[in-house]
C-alpha positions as CSV (number, residue, x, y, z in Angstrom):
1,X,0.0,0.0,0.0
2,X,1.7,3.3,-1.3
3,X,1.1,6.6,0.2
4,X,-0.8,9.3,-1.7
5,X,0.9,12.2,-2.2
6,X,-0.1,15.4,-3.4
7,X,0.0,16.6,-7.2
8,X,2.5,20.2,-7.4
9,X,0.2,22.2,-8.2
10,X,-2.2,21.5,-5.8
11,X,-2.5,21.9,-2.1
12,X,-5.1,20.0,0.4
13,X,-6.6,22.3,3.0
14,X,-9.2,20.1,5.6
15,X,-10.6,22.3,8.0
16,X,-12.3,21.1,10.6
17,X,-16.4,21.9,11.0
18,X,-18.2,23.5,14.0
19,X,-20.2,20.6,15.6
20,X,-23.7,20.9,16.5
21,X,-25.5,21.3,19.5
22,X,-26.8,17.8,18.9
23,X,-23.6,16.2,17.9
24,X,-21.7,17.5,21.0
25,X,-24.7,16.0,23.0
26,X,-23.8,12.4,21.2
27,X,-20.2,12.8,22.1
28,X,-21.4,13.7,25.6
29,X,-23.1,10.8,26.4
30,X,-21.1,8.2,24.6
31,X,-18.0,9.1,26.6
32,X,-20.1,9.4,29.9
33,X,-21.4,5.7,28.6
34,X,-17.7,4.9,28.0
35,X,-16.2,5.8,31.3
36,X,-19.4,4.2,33.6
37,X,-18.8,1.2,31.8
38,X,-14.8,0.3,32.0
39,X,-15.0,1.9,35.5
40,X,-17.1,-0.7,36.7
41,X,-13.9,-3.0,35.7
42,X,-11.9,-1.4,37.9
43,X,-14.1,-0.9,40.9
44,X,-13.6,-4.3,42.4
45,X,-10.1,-4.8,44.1
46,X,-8.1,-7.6,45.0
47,X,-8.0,-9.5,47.5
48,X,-5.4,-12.0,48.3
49,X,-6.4,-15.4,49.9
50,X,-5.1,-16.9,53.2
51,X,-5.2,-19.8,54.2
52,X,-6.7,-20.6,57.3
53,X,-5.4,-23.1,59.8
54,X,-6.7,-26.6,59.6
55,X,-6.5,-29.1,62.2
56,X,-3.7,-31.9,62.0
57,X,-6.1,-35.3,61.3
58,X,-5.3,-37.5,64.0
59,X,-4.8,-41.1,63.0
């Protein structure tokens, strides 16, 4: 796969557009979807497991 490169004479300009009231809303509440979601992942910690002391089986 090659890269595309621009012709001499010509010159790409991208700017970027406003967003809209509604599309800032989307992106609102996506992230805030986002973060609940993998913070629920995280929420729980560790615990490390001891072992208790058993009784020696007398025979």
């Amino acid at each position: 796969m090659g890269l595309i490169r621009e012709p001499l004479d010509v010159d790409f300009v991208v700017d970027p557009r406003p967003l809209t009231e509604k599309e800032k809303q989307q992106i609102s509440e996506y992230i805030r979807a986002y973060k609940a979601l993998h913070a629920k992942k995280h929420a729980s910690k560790r615990t490390l497991l001891t072992s208790t002391p058993r009784e020696k089986a007398t025979a």
